[in-house]
C-alpha positions in Angstrom: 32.3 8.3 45.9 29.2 9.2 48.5 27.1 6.1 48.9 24.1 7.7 47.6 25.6 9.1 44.6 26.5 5.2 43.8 23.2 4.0 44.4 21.8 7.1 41.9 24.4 5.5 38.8 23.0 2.1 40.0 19.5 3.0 39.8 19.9 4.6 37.0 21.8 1.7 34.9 19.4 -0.8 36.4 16.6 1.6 35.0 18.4 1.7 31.5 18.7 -1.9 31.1 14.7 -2.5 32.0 14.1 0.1 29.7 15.7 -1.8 26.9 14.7 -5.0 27.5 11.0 -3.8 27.1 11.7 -1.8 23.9 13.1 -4.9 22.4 10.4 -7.4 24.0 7.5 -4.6 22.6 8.6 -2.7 19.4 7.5 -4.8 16.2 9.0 -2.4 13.5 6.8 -2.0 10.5 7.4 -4.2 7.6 8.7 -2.0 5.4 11.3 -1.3 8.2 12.4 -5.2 8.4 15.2 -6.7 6.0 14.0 -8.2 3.0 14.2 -11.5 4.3 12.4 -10.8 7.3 9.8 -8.8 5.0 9.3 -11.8 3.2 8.8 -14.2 5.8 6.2 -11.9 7.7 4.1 -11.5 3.5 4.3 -15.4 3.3 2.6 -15.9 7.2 0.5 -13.0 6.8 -1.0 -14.4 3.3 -2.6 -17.2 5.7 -4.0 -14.5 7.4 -6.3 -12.6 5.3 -9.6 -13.3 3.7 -12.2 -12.4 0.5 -14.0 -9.3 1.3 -11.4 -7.4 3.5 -11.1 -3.6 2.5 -7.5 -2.3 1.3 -6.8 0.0 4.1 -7.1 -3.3 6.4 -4.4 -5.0 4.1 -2.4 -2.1 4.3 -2.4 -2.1 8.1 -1.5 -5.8 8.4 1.0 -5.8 5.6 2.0 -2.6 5.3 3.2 -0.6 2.0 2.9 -3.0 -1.1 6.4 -3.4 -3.6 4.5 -3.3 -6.5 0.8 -1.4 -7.3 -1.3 -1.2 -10.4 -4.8 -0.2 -11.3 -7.7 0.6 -13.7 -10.7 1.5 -13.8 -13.9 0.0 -16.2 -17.1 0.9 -17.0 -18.7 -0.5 -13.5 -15.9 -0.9 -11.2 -12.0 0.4 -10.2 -9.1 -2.4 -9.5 -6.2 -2.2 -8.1 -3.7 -4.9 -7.4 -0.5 -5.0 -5.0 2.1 -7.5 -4.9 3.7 -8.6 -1.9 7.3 -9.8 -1.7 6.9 -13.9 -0.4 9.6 -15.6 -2.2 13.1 -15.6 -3.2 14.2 -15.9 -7.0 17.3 -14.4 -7.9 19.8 -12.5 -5.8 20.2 -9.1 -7.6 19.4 -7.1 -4.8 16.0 -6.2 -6.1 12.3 -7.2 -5.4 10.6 -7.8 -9.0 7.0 -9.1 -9.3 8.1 -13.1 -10.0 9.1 -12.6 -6.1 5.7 -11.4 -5.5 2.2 -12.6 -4.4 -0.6 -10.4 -5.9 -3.5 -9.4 -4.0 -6.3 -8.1 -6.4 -9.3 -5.7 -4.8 -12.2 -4.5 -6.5 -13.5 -1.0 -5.0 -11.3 -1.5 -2.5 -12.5 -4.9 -1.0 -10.0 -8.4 -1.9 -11.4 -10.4 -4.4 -8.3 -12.8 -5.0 -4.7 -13.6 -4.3 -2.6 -15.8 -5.6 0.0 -16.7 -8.7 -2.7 -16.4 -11.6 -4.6 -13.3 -10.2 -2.4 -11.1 -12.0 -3.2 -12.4 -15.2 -6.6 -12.2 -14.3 -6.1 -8.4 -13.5 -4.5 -7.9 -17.1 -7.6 -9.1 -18.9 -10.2 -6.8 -17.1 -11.0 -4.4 -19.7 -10.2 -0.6 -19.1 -12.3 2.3 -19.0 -13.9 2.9 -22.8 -15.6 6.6 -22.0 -12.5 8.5 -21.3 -12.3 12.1 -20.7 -10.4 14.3 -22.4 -9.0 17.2 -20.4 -10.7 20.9 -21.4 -8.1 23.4 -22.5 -9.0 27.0 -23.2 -9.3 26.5 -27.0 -11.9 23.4 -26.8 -13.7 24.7 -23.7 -17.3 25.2 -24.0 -19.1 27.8 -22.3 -21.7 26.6 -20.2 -25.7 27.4 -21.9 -26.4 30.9 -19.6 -22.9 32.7 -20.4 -23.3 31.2 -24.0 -26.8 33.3 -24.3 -25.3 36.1 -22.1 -22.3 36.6 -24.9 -24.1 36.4 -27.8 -26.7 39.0 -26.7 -23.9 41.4 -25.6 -22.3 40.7 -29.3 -25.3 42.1 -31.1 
């Protein structure tokens, strides 16, 4: 082999092996990436991390995608709460809520965390004026086009 072609596979491996040694000293894959062990470690330190008040999307970037979501909306607010995976119960090979720590917003900013927040979630009453969807039999023409077709009609 030429010496310079040598030092071109040298440079080239020595530029390899700094290349991976950053990638593994920088990359931090995303929690839902990690193994749920490691997922559940990084819930249980980040829990110490967050505070009343923060918005969801903020959650969401520090925790990443939630195992579990619910929500409802009342009278004179919307709720939503997301559980967490942060400890081990059972090996089954799934994630269930007793494995979970719920974080409960309301309009999108954390009100409370914890074991009995859940609880606290399922007694917020839901919405009493619902909606009912419009379908072409029940829809009612709107007070102009009402006049305008029962002029035309006579």
């Amino acid at each position: 082999m030429k010496p310079s072609l040598s030092m071109l596979i040298a440079s080239m491996f020595i530029a390899y092996v700094v290349f991976a040694i950053t990638v593994v000293i920088i990359y931090e894959p995303r929690p839902e990436d990690r193994s749920w062990q490691e997922r559940q470690e990084f819930n249980h330190r980040m829990l110490s991390e967050i505070t009343i008040g923060q918005s969801i999307q903020s959650i969401r970037q520090q925790m990443g995608r939630a195992d579990f979501t619910e929500a409802k909306a009342t009278d004179s607010a919307n709720f939503q709460i997301m559980f967490y995976r942060t400890h081990h119960v059972k090996s089954d090979g799934k994630t269930t809520k007793d494995e979970c720590t719920p974080l409960l917003f309301k309009d999108e900013q954390l009100i409370a965390w914890g074991q009995e927040t859940y609880d606290q979630f399922l007694q917020i009453p839901i919405l009493n004026n619902i909606v009912e969807p419009v379908t072409s039999t029940t829809a009612v023409l709107p007070a102009v086009e009402a006049e305008a077709t029962s002029d035309t009609l006579k």
